[in-house]
C-alpha positions as YAML, in Angstrom:
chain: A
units: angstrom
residues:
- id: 1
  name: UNK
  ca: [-146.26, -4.54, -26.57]
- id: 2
  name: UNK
  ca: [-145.12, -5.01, -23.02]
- id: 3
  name: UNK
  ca: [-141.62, -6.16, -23.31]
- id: 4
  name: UNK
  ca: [-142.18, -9.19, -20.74]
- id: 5
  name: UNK
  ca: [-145.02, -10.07, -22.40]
- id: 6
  name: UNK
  ca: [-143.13, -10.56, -25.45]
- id: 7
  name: UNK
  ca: [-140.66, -12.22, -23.91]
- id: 8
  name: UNK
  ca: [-143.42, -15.01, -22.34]
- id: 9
  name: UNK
  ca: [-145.39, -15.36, -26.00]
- id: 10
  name: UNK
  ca: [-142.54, -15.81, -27.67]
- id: 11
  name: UNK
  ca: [-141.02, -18.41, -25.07]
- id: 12
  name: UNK
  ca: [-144.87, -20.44, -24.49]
- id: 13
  name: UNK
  ca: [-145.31, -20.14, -28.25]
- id: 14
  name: UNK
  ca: [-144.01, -17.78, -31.32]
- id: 15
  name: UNK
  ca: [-140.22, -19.34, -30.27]
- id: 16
  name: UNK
  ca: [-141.36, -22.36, -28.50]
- id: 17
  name: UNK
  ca: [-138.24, -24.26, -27.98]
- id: 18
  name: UNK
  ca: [-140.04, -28.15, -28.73]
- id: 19
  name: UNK
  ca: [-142.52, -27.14, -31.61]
- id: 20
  name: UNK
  ca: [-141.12, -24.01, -33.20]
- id: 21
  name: UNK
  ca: [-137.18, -24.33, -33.15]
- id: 22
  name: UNK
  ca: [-137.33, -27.79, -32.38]
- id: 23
  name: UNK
  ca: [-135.06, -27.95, -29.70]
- id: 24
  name: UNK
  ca: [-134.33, -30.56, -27.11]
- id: 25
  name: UNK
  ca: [-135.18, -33.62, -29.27]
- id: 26
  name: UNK
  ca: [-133.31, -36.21, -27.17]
- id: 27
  name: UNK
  ca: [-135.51, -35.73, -24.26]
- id: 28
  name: UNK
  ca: [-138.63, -35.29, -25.79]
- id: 29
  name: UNK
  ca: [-138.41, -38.59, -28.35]
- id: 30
  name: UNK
  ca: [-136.75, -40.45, -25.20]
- id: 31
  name: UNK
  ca: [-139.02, -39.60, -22.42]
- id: 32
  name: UNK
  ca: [-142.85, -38.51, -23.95]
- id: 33
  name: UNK
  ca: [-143.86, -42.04, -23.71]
- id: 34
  name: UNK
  ca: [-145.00, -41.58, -20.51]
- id: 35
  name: UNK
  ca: [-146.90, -38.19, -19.19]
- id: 36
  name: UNK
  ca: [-145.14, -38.27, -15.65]
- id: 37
  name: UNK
  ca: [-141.64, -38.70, -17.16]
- id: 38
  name: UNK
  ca: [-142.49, -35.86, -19.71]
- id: 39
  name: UNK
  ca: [-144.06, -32.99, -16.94]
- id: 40
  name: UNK
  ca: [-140.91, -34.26, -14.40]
- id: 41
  name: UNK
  ca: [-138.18, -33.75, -17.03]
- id: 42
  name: UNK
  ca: [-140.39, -29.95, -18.02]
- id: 43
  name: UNK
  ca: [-140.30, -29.07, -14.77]
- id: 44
  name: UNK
  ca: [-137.00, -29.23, -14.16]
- id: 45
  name: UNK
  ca: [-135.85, -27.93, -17.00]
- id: 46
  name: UNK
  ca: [-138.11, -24.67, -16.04]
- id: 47
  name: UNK
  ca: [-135.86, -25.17, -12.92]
- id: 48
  name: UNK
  ca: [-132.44, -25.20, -14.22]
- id: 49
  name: UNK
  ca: [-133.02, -22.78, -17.22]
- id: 50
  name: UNK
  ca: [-134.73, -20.18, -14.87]
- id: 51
  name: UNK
  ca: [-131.97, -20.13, -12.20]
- id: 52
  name: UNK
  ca: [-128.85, -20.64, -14.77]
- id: 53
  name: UNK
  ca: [-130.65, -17.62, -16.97]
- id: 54
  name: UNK
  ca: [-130.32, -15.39, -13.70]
- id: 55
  name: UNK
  ca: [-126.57, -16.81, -12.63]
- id: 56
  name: UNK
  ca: [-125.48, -16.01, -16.13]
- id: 57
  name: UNK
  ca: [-127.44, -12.81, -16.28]
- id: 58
  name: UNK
  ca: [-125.81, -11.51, -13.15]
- id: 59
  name: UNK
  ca: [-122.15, -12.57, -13.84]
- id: 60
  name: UNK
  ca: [-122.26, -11.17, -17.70]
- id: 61
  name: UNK
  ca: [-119.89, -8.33, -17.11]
- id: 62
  name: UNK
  ca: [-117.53, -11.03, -15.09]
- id: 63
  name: UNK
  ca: [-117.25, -13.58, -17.93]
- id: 64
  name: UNK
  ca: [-114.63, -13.27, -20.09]
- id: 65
  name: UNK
  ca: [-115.78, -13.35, -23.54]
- id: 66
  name: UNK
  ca: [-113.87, -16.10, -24.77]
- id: 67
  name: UNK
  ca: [-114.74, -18.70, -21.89]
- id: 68
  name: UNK
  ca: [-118.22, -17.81, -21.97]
- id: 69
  name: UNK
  ca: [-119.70, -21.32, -22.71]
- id: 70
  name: UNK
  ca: [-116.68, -23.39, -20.43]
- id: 71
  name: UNK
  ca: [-117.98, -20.93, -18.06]
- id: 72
  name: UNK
  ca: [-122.16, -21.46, -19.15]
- id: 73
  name: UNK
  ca: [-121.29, -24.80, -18.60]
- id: 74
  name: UNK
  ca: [-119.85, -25.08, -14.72]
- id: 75
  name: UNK
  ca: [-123.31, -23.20, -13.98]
- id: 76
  name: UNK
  ca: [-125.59, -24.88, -15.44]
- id: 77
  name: UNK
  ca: [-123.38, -28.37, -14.35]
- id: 78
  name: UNK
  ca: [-123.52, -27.42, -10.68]
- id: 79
  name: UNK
  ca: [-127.35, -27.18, -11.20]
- id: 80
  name: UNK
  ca: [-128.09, -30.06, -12.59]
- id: 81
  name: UNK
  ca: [-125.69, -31.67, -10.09]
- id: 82
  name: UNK
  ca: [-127.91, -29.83, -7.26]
- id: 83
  name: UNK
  ca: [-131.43, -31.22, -8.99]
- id: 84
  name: UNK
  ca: [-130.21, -34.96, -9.51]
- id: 85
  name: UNK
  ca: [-129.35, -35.16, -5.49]
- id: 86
  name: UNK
  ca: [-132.80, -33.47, -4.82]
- id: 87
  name: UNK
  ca: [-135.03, -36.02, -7.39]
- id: 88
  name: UNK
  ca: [-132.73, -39.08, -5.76]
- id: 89
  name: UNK
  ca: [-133.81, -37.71, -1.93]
- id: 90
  name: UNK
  ca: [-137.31, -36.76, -2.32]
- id: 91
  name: UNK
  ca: [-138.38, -37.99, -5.73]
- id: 92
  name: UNK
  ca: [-136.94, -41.76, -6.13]
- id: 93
  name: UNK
  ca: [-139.23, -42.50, -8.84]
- id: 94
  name: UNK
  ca: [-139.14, -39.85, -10.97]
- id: 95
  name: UNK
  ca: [-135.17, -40.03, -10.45]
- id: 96
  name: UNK
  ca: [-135.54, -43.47, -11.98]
- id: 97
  name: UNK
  ca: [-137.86, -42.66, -14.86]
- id: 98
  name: UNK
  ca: [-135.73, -39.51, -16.23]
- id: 99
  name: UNK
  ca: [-132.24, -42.04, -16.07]
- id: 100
  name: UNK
  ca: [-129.32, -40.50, -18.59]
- id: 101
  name: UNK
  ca: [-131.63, -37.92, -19.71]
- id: 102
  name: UNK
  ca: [-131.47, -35.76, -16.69]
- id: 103
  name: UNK
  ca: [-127.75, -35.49, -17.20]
- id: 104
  name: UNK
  ca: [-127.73, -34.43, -20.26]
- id: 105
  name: UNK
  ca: [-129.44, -31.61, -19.77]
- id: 106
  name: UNK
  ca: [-126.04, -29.79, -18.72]
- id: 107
  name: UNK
  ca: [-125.93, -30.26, -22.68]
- id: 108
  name: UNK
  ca: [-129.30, -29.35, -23.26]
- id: 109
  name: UNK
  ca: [-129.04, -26.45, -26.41]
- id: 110
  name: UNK
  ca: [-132.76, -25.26, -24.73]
- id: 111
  name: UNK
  ca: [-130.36, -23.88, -21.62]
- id: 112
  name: UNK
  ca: [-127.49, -23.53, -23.41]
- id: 113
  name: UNK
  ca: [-129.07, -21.24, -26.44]
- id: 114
  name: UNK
  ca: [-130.77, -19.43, -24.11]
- id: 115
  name: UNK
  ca: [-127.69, -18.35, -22.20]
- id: 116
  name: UNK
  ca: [-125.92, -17.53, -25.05]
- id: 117
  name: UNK
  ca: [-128.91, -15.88, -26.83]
- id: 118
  name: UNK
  ca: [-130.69, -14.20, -24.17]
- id: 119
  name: UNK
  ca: [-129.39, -14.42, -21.00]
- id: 120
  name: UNK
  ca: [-125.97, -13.06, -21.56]
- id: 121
  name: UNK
  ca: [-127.31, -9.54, -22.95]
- id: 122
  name: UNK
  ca: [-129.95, -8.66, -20.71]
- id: 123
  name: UNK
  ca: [-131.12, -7.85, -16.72]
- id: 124
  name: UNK
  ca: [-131.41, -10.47, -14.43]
- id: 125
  name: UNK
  ca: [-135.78, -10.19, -14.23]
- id: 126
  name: UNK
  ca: [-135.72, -10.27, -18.27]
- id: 127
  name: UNK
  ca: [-134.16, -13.46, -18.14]
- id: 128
  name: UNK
  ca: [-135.81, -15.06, -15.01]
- id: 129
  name: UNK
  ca: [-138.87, -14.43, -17.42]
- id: 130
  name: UNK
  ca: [-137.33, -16.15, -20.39]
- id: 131
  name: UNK
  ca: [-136.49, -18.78, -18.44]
- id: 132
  name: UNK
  ca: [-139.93, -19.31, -17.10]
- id: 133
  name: UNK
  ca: [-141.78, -18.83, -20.38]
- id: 134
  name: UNK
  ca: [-139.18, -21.19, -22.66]
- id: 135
  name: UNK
  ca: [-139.16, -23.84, -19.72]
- id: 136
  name: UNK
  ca: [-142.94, -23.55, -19.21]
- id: 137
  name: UNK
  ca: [-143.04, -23.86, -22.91]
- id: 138
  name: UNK
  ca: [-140.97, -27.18, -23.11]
- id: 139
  name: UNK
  ca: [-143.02, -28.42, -19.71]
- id: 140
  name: UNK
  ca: [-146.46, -28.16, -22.05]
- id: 141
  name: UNK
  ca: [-144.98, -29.31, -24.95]
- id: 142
  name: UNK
  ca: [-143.30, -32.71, -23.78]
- id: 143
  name: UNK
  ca: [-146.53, -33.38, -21.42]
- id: 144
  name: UNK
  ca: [-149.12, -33.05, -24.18]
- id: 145
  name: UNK
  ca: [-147.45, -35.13, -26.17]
- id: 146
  name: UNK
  ca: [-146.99, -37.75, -23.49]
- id: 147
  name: UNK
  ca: [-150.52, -37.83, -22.42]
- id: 148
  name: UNK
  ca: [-151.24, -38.74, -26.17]
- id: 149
  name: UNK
  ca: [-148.30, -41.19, -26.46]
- id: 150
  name: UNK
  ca: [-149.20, -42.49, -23.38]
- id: 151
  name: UNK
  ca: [-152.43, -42.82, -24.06]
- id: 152
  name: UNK
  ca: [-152.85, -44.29, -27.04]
- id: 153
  name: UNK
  ca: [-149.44, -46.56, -26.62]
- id: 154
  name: UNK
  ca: [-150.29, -48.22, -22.93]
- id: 155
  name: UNK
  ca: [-153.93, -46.94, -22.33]
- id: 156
  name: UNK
  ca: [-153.61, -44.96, -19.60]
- id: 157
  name: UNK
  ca: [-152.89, -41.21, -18.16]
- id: 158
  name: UNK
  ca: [-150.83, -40.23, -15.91]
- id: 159
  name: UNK
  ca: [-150.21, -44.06, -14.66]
- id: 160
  name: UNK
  ca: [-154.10, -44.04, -14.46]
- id: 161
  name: UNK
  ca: [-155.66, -47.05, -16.55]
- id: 162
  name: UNK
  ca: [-158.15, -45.41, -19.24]
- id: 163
  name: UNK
  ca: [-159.08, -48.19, -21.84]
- id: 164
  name: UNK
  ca: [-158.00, -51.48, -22.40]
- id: 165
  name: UNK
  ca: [-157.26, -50.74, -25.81]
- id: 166
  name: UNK
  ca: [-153.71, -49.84, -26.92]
- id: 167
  name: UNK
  ca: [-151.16, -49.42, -29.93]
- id: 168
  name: UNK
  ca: [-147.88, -51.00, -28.44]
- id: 169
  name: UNK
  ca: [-145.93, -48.63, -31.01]
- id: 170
  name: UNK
  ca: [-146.90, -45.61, -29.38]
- id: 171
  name: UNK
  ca: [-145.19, -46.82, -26.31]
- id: 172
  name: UNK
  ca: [-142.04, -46.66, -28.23]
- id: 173
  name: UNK
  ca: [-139.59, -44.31, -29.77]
- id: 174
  name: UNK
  ca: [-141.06, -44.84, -32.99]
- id: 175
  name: UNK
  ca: [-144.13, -43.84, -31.90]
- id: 176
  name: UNK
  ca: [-142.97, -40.87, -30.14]
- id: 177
  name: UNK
  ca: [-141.35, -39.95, -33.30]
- id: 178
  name: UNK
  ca: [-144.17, -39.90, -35.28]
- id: 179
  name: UNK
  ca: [-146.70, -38.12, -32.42]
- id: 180
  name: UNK
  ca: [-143.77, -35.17, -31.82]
- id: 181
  name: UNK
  ca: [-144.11, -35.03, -35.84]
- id: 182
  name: UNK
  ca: [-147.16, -34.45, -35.96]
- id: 183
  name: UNK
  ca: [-147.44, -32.15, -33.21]
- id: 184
  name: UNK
  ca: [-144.81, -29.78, -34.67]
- id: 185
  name: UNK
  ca: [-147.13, -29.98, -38.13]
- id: 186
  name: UNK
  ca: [-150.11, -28.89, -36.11]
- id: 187
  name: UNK
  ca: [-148.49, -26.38, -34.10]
- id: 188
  name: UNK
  ca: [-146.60, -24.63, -37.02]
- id: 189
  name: UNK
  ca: [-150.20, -24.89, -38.97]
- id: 190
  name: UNK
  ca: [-151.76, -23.19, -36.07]
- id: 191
  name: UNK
  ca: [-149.29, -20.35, -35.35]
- id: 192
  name: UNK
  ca: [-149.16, -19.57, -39.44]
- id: 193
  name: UNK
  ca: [-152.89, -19.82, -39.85]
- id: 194
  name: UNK
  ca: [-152.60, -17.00, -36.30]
- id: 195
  name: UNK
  ca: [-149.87, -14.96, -38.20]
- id: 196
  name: UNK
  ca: [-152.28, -14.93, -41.10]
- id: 197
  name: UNK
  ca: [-154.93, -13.63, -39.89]
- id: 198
  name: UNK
  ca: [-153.20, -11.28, -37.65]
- id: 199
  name: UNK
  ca: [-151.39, -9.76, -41.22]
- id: 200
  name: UNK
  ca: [-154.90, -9.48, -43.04]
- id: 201
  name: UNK
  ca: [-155.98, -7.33, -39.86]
- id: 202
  name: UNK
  ca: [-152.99, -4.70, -39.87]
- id: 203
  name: UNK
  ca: [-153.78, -4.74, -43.88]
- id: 204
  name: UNK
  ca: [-157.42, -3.67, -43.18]
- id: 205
  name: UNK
  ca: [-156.33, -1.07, -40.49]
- id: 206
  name: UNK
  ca: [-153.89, 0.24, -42.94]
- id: 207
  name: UNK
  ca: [-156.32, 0.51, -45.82]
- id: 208
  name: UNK
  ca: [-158.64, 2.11, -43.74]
- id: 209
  name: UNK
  ca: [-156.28, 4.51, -42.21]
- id: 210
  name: UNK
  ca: [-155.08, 5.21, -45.63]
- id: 211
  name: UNK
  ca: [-158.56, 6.34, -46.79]
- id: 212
  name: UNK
  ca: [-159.20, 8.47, -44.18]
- id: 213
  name: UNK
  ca: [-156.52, 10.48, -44.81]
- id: 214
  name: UNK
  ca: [-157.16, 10.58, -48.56]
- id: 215
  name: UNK
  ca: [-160.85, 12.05, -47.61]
- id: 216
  name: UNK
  ca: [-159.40, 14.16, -44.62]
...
């Protein structure tokens, strides 16, 4: 298999960072009550993990092992920094709606992991792509679940009324608790149920390999 495609399944999905190592579980309980505040919070993390993954990429023979993650952190600090001023100029609102949680993503482990696990021991365009496919995998993640939080806690998509029906709990922490639950259960299901399938495949093409050597 192509090596960057690799890298962008396992980042969208085999090693998504919300469903499959279940990573970043401030933001998502704290912000996937609303769709908006969930894609706004995935997009900048694609953002800051993509740029920070190249920075760190590029300076890995410069870093002194034992300041690495001091170091991690001034880098992925000064972008944050960068992205709050830019949200507060040109995006007020979405400023508003991300609050606290768009400074802690300088302490995000989604960033931080993958500068330690990824970035840090390969080329530059390797870990631009990581950075893409794990933030692009976050961006989904949080923004499914928001529409369906959203949704079924206020009635509406996207700030767009739907129904006049509504669950108040799903509006809530609680709620998002018990949606980002159940979304890791279904994804895991999924991707096992995939795995599966794909194992009773190569077993087949083994068999059958196996056999025609037997009668070659």
């Amino acid at each position: 298999m192509n090596k960057y495609k690799k890298i962008t399944l396992d980042g969208l999905i085999f090693q998504n960072p919300t469903l499959m190592l279940v990573l970043g579980t401030c933001p998502t309980l704290g912000l996937i009550s609303s769709a908006t505040s969930a894609a706004g919070m995935g997009l900048t993390v694609v953002v800051i993990l993509t740029l920070s993954n190249m920075i760190i990429s590029a300076l890995k023979k410069l870093i002194p092992n034992e300041v690495r993650i001091p170091c991690y952190l001034v880098v992925i600090a000064t972008l944050v920094t960068f992205a709050r001023m830019l949200l507060e100029k040109f995006v007020p609102d979405l400023y508003d709606s991300l609050g606290g949680f768009l400074a802690l993503i300088v302490v995000n482990c989604i960033i931080l992991g993958r500068a330690e696990a990824f970035a840090n021991k390969h080329t530059v365009l390797e870990s631009a792509v990581d950075g893409i496919a794990n933030g692009l995998g976050f961006t989904c993640a949080l923004t499914v679940m928001g529409i369906v939080c959203e949704f079924l806690g206020s009635g509406s998509v996207f700030g767009l009324h739907i129904m006049d029906f509504a669950i108040g709990m799903f509006a809530t922490p609680a709620g998002s608790f018990i949606i980002y639950g159940l979304s890791i259960a279904l994804f895991t299901y999924i991707i096992n149920l995939f795995e599966q399938k794909k194992r009773v495949k190569e077993n087949k093409l083994a068999r059958e390999n196996l056999l025609d050597k037997e009668a070659a």
